[in-house]
LOKOLDREN-879250 format. One record per residue: residue in one letter; x, y, z of N, C-alpha, C, O, CB in turn. Coordinates in Angstrom, 1 decimal, m for minus. Glycine has a CB too. Layout:
 r    nxx    nyy    nzz   caxx   cayy   cazz    cxx    cyy    czz    oxx    oyy    ozz   cbxx   cbyy   cbzz
 A      X      Y      Z      X      Y      Z      X      Y      Z      X      Y      Z      X      Y      Z
...
//
This chain:
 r    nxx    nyy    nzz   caxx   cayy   cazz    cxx    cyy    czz    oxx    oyy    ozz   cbxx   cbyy   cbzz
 X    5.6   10.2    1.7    4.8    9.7    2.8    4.2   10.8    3.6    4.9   11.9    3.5    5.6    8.8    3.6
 X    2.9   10.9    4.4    2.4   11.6    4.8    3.5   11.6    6.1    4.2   10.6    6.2    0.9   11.3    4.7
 X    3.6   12.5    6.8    4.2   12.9    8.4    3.7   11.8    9.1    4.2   10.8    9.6    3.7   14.4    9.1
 X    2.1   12.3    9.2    1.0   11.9   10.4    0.9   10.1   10.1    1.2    9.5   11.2   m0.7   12.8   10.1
 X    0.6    9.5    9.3    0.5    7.8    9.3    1.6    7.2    9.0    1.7    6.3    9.9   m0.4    7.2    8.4
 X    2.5    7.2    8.2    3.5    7.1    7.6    3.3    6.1    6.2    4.1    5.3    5.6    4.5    6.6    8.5
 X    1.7    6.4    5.9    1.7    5.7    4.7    1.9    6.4    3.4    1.7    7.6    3.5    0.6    4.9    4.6
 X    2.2    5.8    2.0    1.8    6.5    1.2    1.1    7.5    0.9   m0.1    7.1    1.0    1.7    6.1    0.8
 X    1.2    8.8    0.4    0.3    9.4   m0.2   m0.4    9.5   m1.6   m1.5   10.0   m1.9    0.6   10.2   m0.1
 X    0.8    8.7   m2.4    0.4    8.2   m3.8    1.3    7.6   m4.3    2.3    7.7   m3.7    0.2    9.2   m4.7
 X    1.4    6.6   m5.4    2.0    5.8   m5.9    3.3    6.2   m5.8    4.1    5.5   m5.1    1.5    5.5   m7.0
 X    3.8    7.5   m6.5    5.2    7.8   m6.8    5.3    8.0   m5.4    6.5    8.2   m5.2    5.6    9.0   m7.9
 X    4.6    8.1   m4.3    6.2    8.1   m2.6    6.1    6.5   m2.2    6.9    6.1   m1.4    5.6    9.3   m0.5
 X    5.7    6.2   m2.6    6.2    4.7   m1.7    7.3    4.3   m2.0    7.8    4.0   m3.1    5.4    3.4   m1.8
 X    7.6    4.4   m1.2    9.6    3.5   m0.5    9.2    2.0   m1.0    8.1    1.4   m0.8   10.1    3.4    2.0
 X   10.5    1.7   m1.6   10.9    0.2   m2.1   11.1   m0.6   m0.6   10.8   m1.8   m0.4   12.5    0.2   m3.3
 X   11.6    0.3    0.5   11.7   m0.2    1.6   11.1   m0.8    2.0    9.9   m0.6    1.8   11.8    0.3    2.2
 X   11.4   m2.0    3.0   10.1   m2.4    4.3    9.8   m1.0    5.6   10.5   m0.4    6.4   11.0   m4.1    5.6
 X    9.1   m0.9    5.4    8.5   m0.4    6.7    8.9   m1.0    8.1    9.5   m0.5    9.0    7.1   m0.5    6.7
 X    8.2   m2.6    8.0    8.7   m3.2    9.6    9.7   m3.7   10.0   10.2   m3.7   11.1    8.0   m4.2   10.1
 X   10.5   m4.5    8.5   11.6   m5.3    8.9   12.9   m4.7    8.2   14.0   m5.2    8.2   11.3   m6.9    8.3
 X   12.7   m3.6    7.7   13.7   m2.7    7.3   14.6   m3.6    6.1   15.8   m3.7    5.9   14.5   m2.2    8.7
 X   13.9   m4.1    5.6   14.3   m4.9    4.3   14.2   m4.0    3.3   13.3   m3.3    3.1   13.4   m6.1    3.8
 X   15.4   m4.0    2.5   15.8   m2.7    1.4   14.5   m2.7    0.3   13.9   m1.7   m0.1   17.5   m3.1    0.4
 X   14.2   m4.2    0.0   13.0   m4.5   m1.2   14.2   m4.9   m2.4   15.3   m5.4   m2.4   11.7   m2.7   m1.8
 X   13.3   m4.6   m3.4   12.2   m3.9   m3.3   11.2   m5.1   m3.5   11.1   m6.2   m4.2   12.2   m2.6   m4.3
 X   10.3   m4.4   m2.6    8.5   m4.7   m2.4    7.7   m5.4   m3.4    8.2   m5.1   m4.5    7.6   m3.5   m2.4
 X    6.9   m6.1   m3.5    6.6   m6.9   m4.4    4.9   m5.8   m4.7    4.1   m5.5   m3.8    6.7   m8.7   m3.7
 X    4.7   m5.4   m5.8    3.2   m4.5   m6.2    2.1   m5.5   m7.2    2.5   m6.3   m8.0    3.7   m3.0   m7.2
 X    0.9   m5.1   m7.0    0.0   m5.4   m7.3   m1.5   m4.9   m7.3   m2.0   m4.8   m6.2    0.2   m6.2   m7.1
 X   m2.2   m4.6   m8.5   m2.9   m3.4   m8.4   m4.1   m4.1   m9.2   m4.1   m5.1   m9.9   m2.1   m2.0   m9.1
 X   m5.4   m3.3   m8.9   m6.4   m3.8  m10.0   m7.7   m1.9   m9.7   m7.6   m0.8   m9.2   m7.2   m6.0   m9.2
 X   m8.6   m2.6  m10.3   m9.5   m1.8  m10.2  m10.6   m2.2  m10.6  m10.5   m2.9  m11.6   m9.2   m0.8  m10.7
 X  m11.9   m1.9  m10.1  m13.4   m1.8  m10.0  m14.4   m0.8   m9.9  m14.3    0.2   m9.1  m13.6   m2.5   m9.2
 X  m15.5   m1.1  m10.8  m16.4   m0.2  m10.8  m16.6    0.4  m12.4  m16.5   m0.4  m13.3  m15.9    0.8   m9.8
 X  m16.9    1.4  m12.7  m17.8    1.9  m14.1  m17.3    3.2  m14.0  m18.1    4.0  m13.6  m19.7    1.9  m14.0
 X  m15.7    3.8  m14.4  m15.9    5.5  m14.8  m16.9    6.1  m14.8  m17.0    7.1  m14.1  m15.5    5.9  m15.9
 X  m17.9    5.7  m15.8  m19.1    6.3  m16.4  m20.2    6.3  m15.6  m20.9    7.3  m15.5  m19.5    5.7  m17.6
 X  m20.5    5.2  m14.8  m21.3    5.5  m13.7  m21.5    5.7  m12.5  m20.8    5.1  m11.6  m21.7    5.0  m13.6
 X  m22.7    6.8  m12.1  m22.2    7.6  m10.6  m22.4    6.9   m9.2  m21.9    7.3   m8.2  m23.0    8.8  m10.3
 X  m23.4    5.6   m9.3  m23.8    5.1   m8.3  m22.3    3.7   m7.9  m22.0    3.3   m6.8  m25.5    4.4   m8.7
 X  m21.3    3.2   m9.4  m20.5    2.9   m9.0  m18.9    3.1   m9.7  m18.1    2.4  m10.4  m21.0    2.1   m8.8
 X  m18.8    4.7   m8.6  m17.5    4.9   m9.2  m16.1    3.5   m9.5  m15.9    2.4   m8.9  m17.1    6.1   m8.1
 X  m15.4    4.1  m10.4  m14.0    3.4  m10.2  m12.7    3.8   m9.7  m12.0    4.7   m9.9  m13.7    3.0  m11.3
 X  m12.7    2.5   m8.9  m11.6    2.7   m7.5  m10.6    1.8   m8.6  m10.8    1.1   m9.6  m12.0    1.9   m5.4
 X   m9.5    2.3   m7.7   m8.0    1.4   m7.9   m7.6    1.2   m6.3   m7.6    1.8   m5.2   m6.5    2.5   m9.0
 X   m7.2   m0.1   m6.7   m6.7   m1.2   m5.5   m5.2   m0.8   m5.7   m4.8   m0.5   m6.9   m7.2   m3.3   m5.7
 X   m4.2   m0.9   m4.7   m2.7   m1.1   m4.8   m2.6   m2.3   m3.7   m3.5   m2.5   m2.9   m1.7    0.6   m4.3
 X   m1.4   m3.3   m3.7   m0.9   m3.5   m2.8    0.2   m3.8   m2.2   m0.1   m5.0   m1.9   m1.3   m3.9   m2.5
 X    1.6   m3.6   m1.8    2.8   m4.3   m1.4    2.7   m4.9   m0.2    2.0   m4.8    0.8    3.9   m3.5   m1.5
 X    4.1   m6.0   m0.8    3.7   m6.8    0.5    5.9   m7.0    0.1    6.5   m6.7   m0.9    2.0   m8.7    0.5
 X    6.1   m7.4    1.1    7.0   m7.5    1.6    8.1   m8.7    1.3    7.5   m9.6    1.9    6.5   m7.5    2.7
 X    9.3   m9.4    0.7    9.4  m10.5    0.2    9.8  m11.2    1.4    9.5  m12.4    1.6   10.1  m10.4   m0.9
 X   10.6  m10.4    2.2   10.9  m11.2    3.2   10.5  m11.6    4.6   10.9  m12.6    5.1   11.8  m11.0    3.3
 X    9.5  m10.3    5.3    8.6  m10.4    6.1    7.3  m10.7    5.9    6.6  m10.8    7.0    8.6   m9.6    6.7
 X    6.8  m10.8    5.0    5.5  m11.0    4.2    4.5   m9.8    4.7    3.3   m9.8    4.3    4.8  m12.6    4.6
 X    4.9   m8.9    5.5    3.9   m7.4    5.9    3.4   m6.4    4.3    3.8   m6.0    3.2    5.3   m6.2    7.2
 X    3.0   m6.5    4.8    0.8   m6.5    3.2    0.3   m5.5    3.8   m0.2   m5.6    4.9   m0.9   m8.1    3.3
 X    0.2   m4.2    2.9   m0.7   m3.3    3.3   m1.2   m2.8    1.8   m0.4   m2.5    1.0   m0.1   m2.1    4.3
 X   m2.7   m2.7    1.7   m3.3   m2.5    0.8   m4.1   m0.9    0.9   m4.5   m0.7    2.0   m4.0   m3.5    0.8
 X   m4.2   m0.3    0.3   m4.5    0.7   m0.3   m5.4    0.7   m1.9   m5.3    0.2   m3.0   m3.4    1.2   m0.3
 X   m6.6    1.8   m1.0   m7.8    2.1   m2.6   m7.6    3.4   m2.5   m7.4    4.1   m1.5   m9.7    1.6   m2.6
 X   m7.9    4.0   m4.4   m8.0    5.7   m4.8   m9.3    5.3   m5.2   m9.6    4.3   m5.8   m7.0    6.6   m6.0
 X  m10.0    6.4   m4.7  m11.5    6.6   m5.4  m11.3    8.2   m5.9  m11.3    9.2   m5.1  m12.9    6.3   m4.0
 X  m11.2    8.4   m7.2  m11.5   10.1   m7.0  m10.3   10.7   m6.5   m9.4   11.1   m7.2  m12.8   10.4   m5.9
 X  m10.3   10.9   m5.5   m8.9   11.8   m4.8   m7.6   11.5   m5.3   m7.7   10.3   m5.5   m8.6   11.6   m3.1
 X   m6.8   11.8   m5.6   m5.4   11.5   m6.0   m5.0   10.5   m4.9   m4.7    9.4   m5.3   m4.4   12.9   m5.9
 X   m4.9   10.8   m3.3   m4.3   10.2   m2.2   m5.0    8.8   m2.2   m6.0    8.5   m2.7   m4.4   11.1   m0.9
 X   m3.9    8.0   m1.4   m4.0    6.6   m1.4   m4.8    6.8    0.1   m4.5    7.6    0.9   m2.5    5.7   m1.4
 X   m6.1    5.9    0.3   m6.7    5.4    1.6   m6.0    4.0    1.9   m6.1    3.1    1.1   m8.4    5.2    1.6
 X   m5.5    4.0    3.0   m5.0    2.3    3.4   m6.6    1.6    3.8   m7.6    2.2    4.3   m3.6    2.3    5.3
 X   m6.7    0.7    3.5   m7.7    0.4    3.7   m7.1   m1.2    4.8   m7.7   m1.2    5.9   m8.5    0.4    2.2
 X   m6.1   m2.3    4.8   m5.7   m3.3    5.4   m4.6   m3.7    6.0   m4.4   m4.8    5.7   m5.9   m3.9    4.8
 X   m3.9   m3.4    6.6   m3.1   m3.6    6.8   m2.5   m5.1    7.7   m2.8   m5.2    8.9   m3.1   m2.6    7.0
 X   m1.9   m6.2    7.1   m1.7   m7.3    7.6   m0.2   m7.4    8.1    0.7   m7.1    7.3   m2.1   m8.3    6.7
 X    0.0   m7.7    9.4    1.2   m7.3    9.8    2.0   m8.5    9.8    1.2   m9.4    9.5    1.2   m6.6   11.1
 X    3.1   m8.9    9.9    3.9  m10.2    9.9    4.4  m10.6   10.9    4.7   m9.8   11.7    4.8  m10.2    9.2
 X    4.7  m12.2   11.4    5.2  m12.6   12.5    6.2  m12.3   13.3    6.3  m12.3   14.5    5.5  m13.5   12.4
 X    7.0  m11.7   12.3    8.4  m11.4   12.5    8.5  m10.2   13.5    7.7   m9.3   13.6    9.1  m11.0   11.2
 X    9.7  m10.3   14.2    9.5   m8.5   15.3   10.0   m7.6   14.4   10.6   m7.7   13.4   10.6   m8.2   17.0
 X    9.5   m6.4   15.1    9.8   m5.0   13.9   11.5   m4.9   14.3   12.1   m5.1   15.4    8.7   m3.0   14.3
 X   11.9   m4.6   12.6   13.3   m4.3   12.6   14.3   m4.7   12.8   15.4   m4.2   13.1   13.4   m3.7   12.9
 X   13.9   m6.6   12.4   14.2   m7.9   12.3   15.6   m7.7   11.4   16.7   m8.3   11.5   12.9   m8.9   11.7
 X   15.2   m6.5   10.4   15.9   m6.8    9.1   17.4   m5.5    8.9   18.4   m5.6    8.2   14.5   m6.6    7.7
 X   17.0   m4.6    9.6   17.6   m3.2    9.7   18.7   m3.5   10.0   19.5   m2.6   10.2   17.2   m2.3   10.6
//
């Protein structure tokens, strides 16, 4: 995990953990990707996303190019943080 956000930096650091509800996991994953390797006007990204089994907290992440993960959504859950800890 990066210091500064505390999100992933790439697939292999993400914690099986919850983040909010401190639920051990592990995390439920799901991934896809879009776009044309071959073409420059539309590169191909990969989508990641876990979400949480027992707080339902969903944060998605796209790679374009760079190794590092961009969060791109993050959907937070009803529940108060650290419901689960």
């Amino acid at each position: 995990m990066t210091a500064d956000s505390g999100y992933p930096s790439d697939l292999s650091d993400h914690s099986s953990a919850c983040g909010w509800c401190g639920d051990a996991g592990p995390c439920m994953r799901a991934g896809g990707r879009q776009g044309n390797p071959l073409a420059k006007d539309n590169p191909l990204r990969w989508f990641v996303a876990y979400r949480c089994s027992y707080c339902q907290d969903t944060r998605v992440y796209e790679q374009a190019g760079a190794p590092d993960l961009k969060p791109i959504v993050h959907f937070k859950p009803m529940a108060p943080k650290g419901v689960r800890a």
